[in-house]
C-alpha positions in Angstrom: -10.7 10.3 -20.5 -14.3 11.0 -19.7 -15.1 14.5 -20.7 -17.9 15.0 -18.2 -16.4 13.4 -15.5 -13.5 15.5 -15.6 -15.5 18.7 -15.6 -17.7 17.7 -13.1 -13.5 17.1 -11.1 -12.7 20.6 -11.4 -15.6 22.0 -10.3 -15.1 20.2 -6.7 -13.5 22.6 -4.7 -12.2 21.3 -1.2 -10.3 23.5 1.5 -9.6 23.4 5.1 -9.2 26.1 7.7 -8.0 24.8 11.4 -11.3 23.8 12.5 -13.4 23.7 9.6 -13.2 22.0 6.2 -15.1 23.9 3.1 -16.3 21.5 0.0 -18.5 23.2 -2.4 -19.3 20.3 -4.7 -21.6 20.7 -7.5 -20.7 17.6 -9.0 -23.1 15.5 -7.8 -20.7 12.9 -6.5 -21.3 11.7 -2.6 -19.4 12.1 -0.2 -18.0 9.6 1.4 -15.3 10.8 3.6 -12.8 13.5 4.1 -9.6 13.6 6.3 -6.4 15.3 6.8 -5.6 15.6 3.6 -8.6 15.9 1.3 -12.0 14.4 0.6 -13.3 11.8 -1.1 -16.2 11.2 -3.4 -17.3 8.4 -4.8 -18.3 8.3 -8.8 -19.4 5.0 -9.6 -20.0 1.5 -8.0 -16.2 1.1 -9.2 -14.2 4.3 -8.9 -13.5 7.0 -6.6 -12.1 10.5 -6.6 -9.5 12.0 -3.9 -9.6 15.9 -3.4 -6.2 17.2 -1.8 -6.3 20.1 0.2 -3.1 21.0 -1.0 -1.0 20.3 -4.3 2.2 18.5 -2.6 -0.2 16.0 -0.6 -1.5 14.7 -4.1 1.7 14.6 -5.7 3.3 12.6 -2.6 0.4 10.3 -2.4 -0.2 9.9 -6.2 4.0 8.9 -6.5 3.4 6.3 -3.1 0.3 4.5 -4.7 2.5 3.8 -7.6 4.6 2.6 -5.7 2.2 0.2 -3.9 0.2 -0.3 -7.0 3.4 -1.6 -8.6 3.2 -4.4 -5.5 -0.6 -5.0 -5.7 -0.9 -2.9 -2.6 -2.7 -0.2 -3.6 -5.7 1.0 -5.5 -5.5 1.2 -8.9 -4.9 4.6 -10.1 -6.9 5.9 -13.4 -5.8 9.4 -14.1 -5.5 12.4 -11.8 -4.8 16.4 -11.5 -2.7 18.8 -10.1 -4.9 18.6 -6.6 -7.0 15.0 -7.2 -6.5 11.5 -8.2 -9.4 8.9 -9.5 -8.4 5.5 -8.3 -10.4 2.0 -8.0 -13.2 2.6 -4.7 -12.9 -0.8 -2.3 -16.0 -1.5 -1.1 -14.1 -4.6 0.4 -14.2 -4.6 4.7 -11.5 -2.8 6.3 -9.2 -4.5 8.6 -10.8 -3.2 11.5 -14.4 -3.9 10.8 -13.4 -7.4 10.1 -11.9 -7.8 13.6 -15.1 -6.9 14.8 -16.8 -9.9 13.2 -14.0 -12.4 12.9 -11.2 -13.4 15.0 -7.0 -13.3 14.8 -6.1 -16.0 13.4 -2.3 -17.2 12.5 -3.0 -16.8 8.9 -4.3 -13.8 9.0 -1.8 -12.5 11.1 0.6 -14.0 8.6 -0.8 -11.8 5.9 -0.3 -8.9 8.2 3.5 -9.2 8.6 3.6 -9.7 4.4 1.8 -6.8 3.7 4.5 -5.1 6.1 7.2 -6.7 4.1 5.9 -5.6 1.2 6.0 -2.1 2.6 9.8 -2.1 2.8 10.0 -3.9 -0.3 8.5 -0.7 -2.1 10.2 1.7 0.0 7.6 2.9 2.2 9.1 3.2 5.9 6.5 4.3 8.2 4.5 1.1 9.3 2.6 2.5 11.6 -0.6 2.2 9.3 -4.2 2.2 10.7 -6.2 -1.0 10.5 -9.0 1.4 9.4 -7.0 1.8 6.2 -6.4 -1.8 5.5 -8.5 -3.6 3.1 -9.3 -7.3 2.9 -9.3 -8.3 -0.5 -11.8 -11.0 -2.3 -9.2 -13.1 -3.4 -7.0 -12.8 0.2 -4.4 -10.3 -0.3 -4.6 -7.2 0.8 -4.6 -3.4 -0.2 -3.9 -0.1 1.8 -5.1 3.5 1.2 -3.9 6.9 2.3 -0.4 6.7 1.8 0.9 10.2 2.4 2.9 9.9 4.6 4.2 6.4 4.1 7.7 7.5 3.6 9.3 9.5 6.4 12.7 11.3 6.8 13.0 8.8 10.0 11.7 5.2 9.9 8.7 4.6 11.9 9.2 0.8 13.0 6.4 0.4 16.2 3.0 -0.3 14.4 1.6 1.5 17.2 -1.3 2.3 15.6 -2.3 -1.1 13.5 -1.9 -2.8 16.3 -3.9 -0.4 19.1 -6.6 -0.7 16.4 -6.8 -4.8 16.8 -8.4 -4.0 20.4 -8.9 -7.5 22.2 -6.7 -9.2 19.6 -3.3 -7.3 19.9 -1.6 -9.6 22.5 -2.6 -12.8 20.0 -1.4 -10.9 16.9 1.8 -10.2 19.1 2.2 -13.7 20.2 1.8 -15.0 16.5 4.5 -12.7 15.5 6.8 -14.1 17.6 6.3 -17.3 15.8 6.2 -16.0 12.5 8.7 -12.9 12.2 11.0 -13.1 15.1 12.5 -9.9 13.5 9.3 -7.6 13.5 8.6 -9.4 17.0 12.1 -8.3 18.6 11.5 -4.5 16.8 8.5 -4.1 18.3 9.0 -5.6 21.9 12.0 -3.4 22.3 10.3 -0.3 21.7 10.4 2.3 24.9 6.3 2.3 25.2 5.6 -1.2 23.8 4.4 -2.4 27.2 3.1 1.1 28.2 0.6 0.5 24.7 -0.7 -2.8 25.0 -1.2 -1.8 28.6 -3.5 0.7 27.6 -4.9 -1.5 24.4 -5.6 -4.3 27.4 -7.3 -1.9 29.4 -9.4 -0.2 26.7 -10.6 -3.6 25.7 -11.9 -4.6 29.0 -13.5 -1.4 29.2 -15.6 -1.5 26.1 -16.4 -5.5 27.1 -17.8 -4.3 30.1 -19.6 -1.4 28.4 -21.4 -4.4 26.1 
C-alpha cells in the first residue's frame, strides 16, 4: 500500500447534514462527485477513492462489490478503510449517456437483461438500478457502481428506474424483452404502475423532443 496515498485518505473528511454536505479535502484529489452516500475523488487516470458518510454504508457496499467483482460486474476493489474504498475509476460512457448518442438495439438490450441475471446470480435483489450507474465496457460487458443498497429485505423486481432512464427507448427495450426474457417481460408488465410509468416516460420524451 502507498504510504502517501493513504495519508493523503485520512485526511479527507466528508459529512452530510440534511441539506448540506461538508468535505474538507486537503488531499489534493478532485472531486468528481458525491451522493447519498459519500463522495468521490478521483486519484489517478486509473483509480478512484469513495468517502462514506457513514461506516455501515462502506461496509455494505465494500461486501456488494465483492460480490459483483466476483461476476465481473463491478469495479475492481484495491484496498479500503473503515469509512472509504479505492476501487478501479471507469472513465467508460454510462448507460445513459450512450443512449443519448446511440440507439436500443436487440443486442444491447440483450446485455441488459444479462447483467440483470447476473444480479440474482450474485445475490443482489433490487434491480431497480439507474442507467446513470451502468457502465459500457471496452470489450462489451458491462459494470455497475453504487451498490448500497443492492440487496433489500424485500425484492425490488420493476426496473423502474433503468428503464425511465432509457427516455425515447423504453417501449423498444420493453418490446425486445418480450422476445428475449419472457420472464423479466411478464414481471415487469404485471407490475400495478407499469403502464402508469411508461405513460409518463412517453410523455416526458415527447416533451423534451419538442423542447429540441
Amino acid at each position: 500500500m502507498e504510504e502517501d496515498m493513504l495519508h493523503k485518505l485520512n485526511q479527507i473528511r466528508v459529512r452530510k447534514s440534511e441539506t448540506v454536505v461538508n468535505i474538507d479535502n486537503p488531499s489534493g484529489y478532485r472531486l468528481i462527485g458525491k451522493g447519498k452516500q459519500g463522495a468521490v475523488f478521483q486519484i489517478d487516470e486509473h483509480r478512484c477513492v469513495k468517502v462514506y458518510y457513514r461506516e455501515e454504508s462502506c461496509q455494505q457496499e465494500l461486501r456488494n462489490l465483492m460480490l459483483g467483482g466476483q461476476a465481473g460486474i463491478c469495479p475492481k476493489v484495491h484496498f479500503w478503510g473503515s469509512d472509504f474504498i479505492v476501487m478501479d475509476y471507469l472513465t467508460v460512457p454510462s448507460l445513459y449517456d450512450y443512449l443519448q448518442q446511440n440507439a436500443m438495439t436487440r443486442s444491447l438490450a440483450a446485455k441488459i437483461i444479462k447483467l440483470l441475471e447476473t444480479f440474482e446470480e450474485v445475490g443482489y435483489n433490487r434491480f431497480d438500478h439507474s442507467a446513470r450507474h451502468i457502465f459500457m465496457m471496452p470489450d462489451e460487458t458491462m459494470k455497475i457502481i453504487d451498490v448500497v443498497h443492492v440487496i433489500k429485505p424485500t425484492p425490488v423486481y420493476f426496473a423502474q428506474k433503468l428503464i425511465s432512464d432509457m427516455g425515447q427507448y423504453a417501449p423498444e427495450f420493453i418490446d425486445y424483452v418480450r422476445e428475449i426474457s419472457p420472464q423479466w417481460y411478464d414481471l415487469w408488465v404485471s407490475q400495478p404502475d407499469f403502464e402508469q410509468v411508461m405513460t409518463m416516460i412517453k410523455e416526458k420524451s415527447e416533451a423534451s423532443n419538442d423542447n429540441d
